[in-house]
C-alpha positions in Angstrom: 24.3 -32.1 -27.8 25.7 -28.3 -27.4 22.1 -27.3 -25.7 23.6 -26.9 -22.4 27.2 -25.4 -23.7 28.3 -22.1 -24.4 26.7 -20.4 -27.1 30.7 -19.3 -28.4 31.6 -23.4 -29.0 29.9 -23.6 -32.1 30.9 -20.4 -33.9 34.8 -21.1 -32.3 34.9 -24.8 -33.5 33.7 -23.0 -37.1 36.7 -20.7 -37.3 38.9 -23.8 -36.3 37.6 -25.5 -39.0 39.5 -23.9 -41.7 42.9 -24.8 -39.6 42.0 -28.4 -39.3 41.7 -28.4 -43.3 45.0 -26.8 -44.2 46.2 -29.3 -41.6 44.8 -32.5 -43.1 45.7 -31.1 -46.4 49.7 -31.3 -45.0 49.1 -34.4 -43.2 47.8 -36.3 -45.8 50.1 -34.7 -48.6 53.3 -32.4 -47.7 55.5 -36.1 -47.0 54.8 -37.7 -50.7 54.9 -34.0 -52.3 58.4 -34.0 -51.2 58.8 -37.0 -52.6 57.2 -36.6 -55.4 58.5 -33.2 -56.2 62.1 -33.2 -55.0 63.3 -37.1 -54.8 63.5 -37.0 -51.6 64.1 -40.2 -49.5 61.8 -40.7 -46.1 64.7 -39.5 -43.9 65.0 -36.3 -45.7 61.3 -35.7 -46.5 60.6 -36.9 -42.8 63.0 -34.1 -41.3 61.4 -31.8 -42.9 58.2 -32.6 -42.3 59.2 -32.9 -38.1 60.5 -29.8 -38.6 57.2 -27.9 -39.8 54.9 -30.2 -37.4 57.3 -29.4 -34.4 57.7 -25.7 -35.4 53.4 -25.9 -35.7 53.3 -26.8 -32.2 56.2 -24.9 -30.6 55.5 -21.5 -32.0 52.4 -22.1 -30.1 54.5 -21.2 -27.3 55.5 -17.8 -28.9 51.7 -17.0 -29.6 50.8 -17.6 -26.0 53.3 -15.3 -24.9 52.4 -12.6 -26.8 48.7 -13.1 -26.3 49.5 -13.2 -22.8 51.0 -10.0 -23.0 49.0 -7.6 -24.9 45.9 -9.0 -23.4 45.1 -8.7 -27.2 44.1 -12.6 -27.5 41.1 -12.0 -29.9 43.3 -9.8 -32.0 46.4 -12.7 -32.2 44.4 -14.9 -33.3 43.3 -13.2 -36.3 46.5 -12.2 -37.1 47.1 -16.0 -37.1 44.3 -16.8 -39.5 45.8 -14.2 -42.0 49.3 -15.3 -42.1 48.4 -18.9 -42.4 46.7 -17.9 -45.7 49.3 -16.3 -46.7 51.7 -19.5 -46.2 49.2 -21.1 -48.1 49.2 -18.6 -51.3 52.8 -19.8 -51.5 52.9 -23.2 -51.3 50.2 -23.1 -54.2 52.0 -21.9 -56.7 53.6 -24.3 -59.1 57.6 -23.9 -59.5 60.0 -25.6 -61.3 61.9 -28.4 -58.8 65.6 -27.0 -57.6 67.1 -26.2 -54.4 66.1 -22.9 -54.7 62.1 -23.8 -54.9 62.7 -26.2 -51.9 64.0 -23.9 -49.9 61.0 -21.4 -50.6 58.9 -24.1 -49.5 60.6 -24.5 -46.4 59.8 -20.9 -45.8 55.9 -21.1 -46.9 56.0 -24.1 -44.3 57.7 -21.6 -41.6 55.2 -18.9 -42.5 52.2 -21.4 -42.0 53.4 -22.3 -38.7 54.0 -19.2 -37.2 50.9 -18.5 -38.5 49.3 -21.5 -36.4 51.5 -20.4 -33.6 49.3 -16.9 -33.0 46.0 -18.9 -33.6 45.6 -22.3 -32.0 46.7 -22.2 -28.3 44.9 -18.8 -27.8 42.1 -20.3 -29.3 41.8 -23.1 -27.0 42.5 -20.8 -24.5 39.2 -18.9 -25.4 37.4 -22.2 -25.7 38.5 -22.8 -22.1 37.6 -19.2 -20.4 33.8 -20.4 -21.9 34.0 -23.0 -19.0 35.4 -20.9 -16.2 31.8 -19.9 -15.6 30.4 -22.3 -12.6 27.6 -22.6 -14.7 29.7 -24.8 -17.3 32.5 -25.8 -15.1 31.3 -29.6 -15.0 31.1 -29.8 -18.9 34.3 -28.5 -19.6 35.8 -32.2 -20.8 32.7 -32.5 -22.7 32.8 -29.6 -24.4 36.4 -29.5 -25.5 35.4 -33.0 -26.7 32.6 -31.4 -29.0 34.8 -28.7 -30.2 37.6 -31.0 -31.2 34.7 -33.4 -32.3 33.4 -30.5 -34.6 36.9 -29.0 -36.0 37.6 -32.5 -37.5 34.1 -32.1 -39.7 35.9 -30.4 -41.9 39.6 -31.9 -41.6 37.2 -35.4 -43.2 37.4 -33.2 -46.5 40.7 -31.8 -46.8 42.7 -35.0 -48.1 39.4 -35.6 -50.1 39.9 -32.3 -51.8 43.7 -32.7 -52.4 43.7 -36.1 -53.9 40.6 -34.7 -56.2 42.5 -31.5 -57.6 45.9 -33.5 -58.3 44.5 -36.2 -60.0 41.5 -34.3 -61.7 45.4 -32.3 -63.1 46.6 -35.5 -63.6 43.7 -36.6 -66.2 43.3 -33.0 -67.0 46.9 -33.6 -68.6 46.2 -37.2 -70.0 47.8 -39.1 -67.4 45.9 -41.9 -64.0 47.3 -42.2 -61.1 50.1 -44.4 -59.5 51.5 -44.0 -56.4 54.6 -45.5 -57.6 55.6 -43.7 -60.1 56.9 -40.1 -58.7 59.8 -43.0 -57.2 60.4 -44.9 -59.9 60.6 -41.6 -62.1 62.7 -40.3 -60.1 65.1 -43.4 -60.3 64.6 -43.8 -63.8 66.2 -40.3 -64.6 69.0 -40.3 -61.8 70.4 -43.7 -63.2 69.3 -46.0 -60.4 67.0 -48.1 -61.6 67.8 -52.0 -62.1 66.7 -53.7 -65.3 63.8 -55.6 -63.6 62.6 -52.0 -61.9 62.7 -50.5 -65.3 60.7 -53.5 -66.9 57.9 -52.8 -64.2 58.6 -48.9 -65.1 57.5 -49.5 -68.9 54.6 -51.4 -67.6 53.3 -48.4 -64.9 54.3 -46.2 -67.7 51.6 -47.4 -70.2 49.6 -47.8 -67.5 49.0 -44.3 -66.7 49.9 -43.0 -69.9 46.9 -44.9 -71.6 49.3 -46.3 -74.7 52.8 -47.6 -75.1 54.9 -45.2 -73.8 57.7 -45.1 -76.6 60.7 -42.2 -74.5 60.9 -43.2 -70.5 63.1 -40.4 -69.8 60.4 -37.5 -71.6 57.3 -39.7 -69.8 59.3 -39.3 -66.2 59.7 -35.9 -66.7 56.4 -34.7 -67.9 54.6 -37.4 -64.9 56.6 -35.6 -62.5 55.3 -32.1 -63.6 52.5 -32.6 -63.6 52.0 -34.5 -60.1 54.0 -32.1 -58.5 51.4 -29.1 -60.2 48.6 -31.0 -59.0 49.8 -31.3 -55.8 50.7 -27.3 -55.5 47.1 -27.0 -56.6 45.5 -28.9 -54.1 47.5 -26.9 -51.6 45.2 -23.8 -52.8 41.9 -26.2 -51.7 42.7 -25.1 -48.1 43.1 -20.9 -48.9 39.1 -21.1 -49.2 38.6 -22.8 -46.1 41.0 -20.3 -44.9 38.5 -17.6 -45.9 35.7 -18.8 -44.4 36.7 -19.4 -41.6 38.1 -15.8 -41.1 34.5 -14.8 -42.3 33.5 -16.6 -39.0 35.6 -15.8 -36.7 35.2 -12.0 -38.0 31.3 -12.3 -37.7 31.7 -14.0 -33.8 34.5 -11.9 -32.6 32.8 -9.7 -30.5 30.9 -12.1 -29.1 33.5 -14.4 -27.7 35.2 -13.6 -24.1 38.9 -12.6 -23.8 41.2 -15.4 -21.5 42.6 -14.2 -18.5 39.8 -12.9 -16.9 39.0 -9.8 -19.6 35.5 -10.6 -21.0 34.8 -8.3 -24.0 31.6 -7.4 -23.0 31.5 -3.3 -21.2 30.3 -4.6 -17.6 33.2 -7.1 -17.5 35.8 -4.3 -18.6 37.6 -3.7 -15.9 37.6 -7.0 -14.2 41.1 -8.1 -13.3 42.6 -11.2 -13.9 41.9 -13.9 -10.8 44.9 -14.7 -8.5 46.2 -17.6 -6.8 48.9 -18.6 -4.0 52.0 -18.4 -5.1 52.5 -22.3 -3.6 49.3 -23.3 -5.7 50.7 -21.4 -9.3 53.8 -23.3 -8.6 52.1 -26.9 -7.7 49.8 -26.2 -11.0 52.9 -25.7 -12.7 54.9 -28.3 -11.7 52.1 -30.7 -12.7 51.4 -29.4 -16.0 55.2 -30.1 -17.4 54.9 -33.4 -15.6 52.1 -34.2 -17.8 53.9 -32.2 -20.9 56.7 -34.6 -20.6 54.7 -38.0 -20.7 53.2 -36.8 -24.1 56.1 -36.2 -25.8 56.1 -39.9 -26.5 52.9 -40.4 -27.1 52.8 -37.8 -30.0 56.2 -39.2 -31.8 54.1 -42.5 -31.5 50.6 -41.0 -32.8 51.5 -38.4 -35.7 53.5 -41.3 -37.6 50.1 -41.1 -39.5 51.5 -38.8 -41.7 55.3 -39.9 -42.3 55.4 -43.7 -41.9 51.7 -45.2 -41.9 51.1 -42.6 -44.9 54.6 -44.0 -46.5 53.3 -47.3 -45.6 50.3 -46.8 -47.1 52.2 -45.9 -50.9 54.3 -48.5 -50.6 52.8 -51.8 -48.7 49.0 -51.4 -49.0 46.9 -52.4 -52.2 45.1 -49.2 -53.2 43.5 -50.6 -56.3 40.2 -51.4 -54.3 40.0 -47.4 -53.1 39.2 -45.5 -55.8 35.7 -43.3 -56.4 35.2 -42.3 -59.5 33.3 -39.4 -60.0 33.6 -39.4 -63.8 35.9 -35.9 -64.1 38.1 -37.0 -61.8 39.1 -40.4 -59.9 39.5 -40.5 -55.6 42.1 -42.5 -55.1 45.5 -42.3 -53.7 47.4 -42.7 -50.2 46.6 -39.6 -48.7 42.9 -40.9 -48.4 43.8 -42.7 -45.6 44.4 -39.4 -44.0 40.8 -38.8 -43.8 40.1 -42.0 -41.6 41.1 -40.1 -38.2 38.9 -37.5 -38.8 36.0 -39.4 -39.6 36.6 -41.5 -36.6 37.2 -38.7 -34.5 33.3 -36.9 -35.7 31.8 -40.4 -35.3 33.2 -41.7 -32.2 33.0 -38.8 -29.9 29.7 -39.2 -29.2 30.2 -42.2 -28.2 32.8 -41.9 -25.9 30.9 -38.7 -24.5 27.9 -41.1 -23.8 30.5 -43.7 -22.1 32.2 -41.0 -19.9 28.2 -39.5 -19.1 27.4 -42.8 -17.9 30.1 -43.5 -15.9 29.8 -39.7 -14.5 25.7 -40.5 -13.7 27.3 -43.3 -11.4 29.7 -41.9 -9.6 32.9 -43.5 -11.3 33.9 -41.7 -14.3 37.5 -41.8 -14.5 39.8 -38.6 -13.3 41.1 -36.5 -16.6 45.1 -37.4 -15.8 43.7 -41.2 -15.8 41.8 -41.5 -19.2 44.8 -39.8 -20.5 46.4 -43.4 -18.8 44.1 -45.2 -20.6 44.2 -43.6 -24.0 48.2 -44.7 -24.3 47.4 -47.9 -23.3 44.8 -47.8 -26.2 47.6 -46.1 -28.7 49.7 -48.9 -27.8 47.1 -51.4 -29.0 47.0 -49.9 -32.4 50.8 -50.2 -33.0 50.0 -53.8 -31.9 48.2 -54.2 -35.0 50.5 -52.7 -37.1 53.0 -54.8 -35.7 50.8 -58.5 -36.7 50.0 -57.1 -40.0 53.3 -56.3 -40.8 55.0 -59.6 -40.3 56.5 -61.0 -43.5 56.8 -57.8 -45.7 59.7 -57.3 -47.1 62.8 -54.8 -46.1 61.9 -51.3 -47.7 65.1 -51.3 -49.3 63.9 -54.4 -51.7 61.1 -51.9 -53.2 62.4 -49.1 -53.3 64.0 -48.0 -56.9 66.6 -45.9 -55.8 68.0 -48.9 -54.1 68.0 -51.2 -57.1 64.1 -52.9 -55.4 61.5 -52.9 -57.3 57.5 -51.9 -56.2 55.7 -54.7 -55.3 52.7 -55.8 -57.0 49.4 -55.1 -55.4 48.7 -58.8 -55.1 51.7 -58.7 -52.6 50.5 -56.1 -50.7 48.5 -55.7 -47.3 44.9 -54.7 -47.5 43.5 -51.5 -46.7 41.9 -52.4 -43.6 44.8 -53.1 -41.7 45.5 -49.3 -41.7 41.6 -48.7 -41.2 41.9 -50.7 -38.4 44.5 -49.1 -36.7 43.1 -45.7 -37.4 40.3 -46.5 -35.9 42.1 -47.5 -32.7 44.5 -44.9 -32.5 41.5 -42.2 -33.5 40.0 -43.5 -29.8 43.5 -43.4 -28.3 43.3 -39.9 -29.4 40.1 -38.8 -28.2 41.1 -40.1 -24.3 44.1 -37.8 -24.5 44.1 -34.8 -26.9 40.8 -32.9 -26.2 41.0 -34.1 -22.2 45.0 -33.0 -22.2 43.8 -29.8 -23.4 40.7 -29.7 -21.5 43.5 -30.9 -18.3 45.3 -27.6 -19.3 42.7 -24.7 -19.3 41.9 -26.4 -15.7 45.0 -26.3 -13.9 46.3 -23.6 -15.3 46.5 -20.3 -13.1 44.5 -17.8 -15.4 47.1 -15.2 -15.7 48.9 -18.3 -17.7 46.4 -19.6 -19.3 47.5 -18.5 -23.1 51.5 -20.0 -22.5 50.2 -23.1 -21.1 48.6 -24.3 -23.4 51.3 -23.4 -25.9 52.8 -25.3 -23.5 51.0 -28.5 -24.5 51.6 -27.5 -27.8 55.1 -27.4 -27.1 55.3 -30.5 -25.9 53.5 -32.0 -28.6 56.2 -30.3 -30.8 58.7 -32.2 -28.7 57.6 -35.1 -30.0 56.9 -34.2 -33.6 60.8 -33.5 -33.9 61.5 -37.0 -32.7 59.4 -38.1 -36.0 61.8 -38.7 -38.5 63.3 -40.8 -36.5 60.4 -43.1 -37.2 61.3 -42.9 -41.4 64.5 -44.0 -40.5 63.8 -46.7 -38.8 60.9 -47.4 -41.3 63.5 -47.4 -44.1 66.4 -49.7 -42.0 64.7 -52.6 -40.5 61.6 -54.7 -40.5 58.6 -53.0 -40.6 56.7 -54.9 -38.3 60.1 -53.7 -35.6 59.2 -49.6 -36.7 56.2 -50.4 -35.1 57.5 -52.1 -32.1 59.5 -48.9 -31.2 56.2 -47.4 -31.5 54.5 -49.7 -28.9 57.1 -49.4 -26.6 57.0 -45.4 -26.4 53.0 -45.8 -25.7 53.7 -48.3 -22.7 56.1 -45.6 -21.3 53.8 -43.2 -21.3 50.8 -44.7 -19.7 53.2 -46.1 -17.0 54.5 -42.9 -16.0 51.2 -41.2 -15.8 50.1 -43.7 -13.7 53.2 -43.7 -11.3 52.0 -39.8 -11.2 48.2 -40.1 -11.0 47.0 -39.5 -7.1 49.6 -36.3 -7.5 48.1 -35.2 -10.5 44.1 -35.6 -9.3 45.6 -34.2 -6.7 46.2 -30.6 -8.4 43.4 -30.9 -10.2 40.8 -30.9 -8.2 
């Protein structure tokens, strides 16, 4: 499978690998930690978690630049892989819950994405100078499709990991898990709570306790601890893969080429970096923020998987079937469902490699700017889904404690494969657009650019993780099955517009 790639993929997928587990590790937790920790509603734990995911993406844009300008690429993005541990150091750390702590973990947040901002664009950029080399020209789609294939390997593990450490804390301290209870906790104690919530309160409560829970009030507190300490805990899981990969990407460093035309090897020295007309640098331009503006919508549609499928998965999906127990410690929990995308994305790109190879065998393998067409089309699909197996559920505000609702029972819940489902689809909506976008960009990029645009992608994919909230307030205001509507709608947008652009767009790229 990498036979006929660049020997740099592998060991540059590897020191990816420990980004795309302090990722998933967010994903799958940094919403319900909020929650959990702080009481916070969607719409406030949702702006804050747009904020970070935007700030991941658009500080790409500041890493870029400064890659671009030193010429020091290799260098920025170790300084990345160093500060991003250091975010991660912070948020680890248990702390007592109070504005003050919350706004330190805004600032671990900030630190992380800076952090990202030095590392990920410039090493995409690096991944795509591996293909500027007419020997691998024609295998640049499929190799960015193995390296964001590989990356995921370890982003499989990450919620895996998190949900292990907080609830191996969680029995470590006497208590099993619920994904209620952080809510109705915090309901209980600010005076919320309706007499029917507080009889299903005492009934969690001895649930997870083990025995009759005699004081609700010292129960809610001590639960809370203790699941927000578990939580900082399993932040810590993604420091080691942190480590390693810096042990990687240490180990590889000299041995991967410099963007912009500087290859790091003595003969290559003094090459300068190619020009182009300035017509052509401003056509290529022109048609990468064409395409960065399309997938602005597509990414407020497709990173809901961590604000309002992952809410949706707390409070609307039975959990009570997923749960590995390893005797120590129990696997179960929402964030799980975080690991589905991953997964997918490892065991379907092959597949979709071998689809695109045969098509390209016969002549009629589609152009990059229309698979990217294609994969909203597919996104749209999965908020289909979502949409049929939402229909009935009740208003969020008739579950939700601090509302006077009370948690449904898991009889009246949705299974789990609705949302394993839709992963799935969106995980192959994903894989037409993300790798190929980025793939699109190293491409039509003029090379003295090629670090700012693609923090420009990234930027535009930060676009549309600010617009994210806005999905938890809807989530929280009408039908569920209508958040997902919205959702739909956005795909269809996209895929239209790309289309209306396409012969302009194969146009420039070729």
């Amino acid at each position: 499978m990498f036979k006929q790639h660049p020997k740099g993929l592998i060991p540059a997928a590897l020191a990816n690998m420990g980004e795309r587990f302090g990722f998933y590790t967010m994903m799958a937790i940094l919403v319900l930690f909020l929650q959990a920790k702080f009481g916070l509603n969607g719409k406030d734990a949702g702006i804050i978690y747009s904020v970070f995911y935007a700030l991941i993406y658009i500080l790409a844009l500041a890493g870029g630049v400064i890659a671009d300008k030193t010429r020091n690429y290799k260098g920025t993005i170790l300084s990345g892989l160093v500060v991003m541990g250091l975010g991660y150091v912070f948020l680890a750390i248990p702390s007592p819950a109070s504005t003050f702590t919350l706004v330190m973990t805004c600032l671990a947040l900030f630190v992380i994405a800076f952090g990202n901002g030095l590392f990920k664009g410039n090493l995409q950029a690096l991944v795509g100078q591996m293909y500027d080399n007419a020997q691998y020209s024609k295998l640049r789609d499929s190799g960015f499709s193995l390296f964001y294939m590989f990356i995921n390997v370890g982003a499989i593990f990450a919620p895996f990991a998190a949900v292990g450490v907080r609830n191996w804390w969680l029995s470590h301290n006497g208590f099993n898990y619920n994904a209620d209870l952080p809510a109705i906790c915090h309901s209980f104690n600010d005076g919320t709570i309706s007499a029917e919530a507080t009889t299903k309160f005492q009934e969690m409560a001895d649930a997870a306790n083990g025995s009759a829970v005699a004081d609700l009030s010292a129960f809610a507190n001590e639960y809370l601890g203790v699941f927000s300490t578990g939580f900082h805990y399993a932040f810590g899981t993604a420091i080691v893969a942190m480590l390693i990969s810096f042990v990687v990407y240490i180990v590889n460093k000299k041995n991967f080429p410099n963007p912009g035309g500087h290859e790091v090897h003595e003969e290559a020295s003094k090459d300068k970096v190619p020009q182009m007309d300035a017509k052509e640098v401003k056509q290529r331009l022109y048609a990468l923020f064409a395409v960065f503006g399309v997938v602005i919508f597509f990414w407020f549609s497709f990173h809901q998987n961590g604000l309002t499928l992952t809410m949706f998965a707390k409070n609307f999906t039975d959990l009570s079937s997923i749960n590995i127990n390893l005797g120590s410690v129990s696997i179960q929990g929402a964030e799980l469902f975080q690991s589905i995308n991953p997964f997918f994305v490892v065991f379907l790109t092959p597949v979709i490699m071998a689809i695109f190879g045969w098509l390209r065998a016969r002549n009629i393998e589609p152009s990059t700017p229309k698979k990217i067409a294609i994969g909203m089309f597919i996104a749209a699909l999965g908020f289909v889904v979502m949409v049929f197996g939402s229909v009935g559920l009740p208003l969020f505000s008739s579950i939700d404690p601090s509302q006077g609702g009370t948690p449904l029972d898991d009889a009246a819940k949705v299974t789990p494969m609705l949302l394993i489902g839709t992963y799935f689809i969106l995980t192959v909506a994903e894989l037409f657009i993300s790798p190929l976008g980025i793939s699109f960009v190293s491409k039509v990029a003029p090379p003295q650019y090629q670090g700012i645009m693609q923090g420009g992608w990234l930027g535009a994919t930060a676009l549309g993780n600010q617009l994210l909230f806005i999905g938890a307030i809807f989530y929280e205001s009408i039908p569920i099955w209508a958040t997902w509507t919205i959702f739909v709608v956005a795909c269809i947008i996209s895929m239209f517009t790309m289309l209306f652009m396409l012969k302009w767009l194969e146009r420039v790229s070729k």
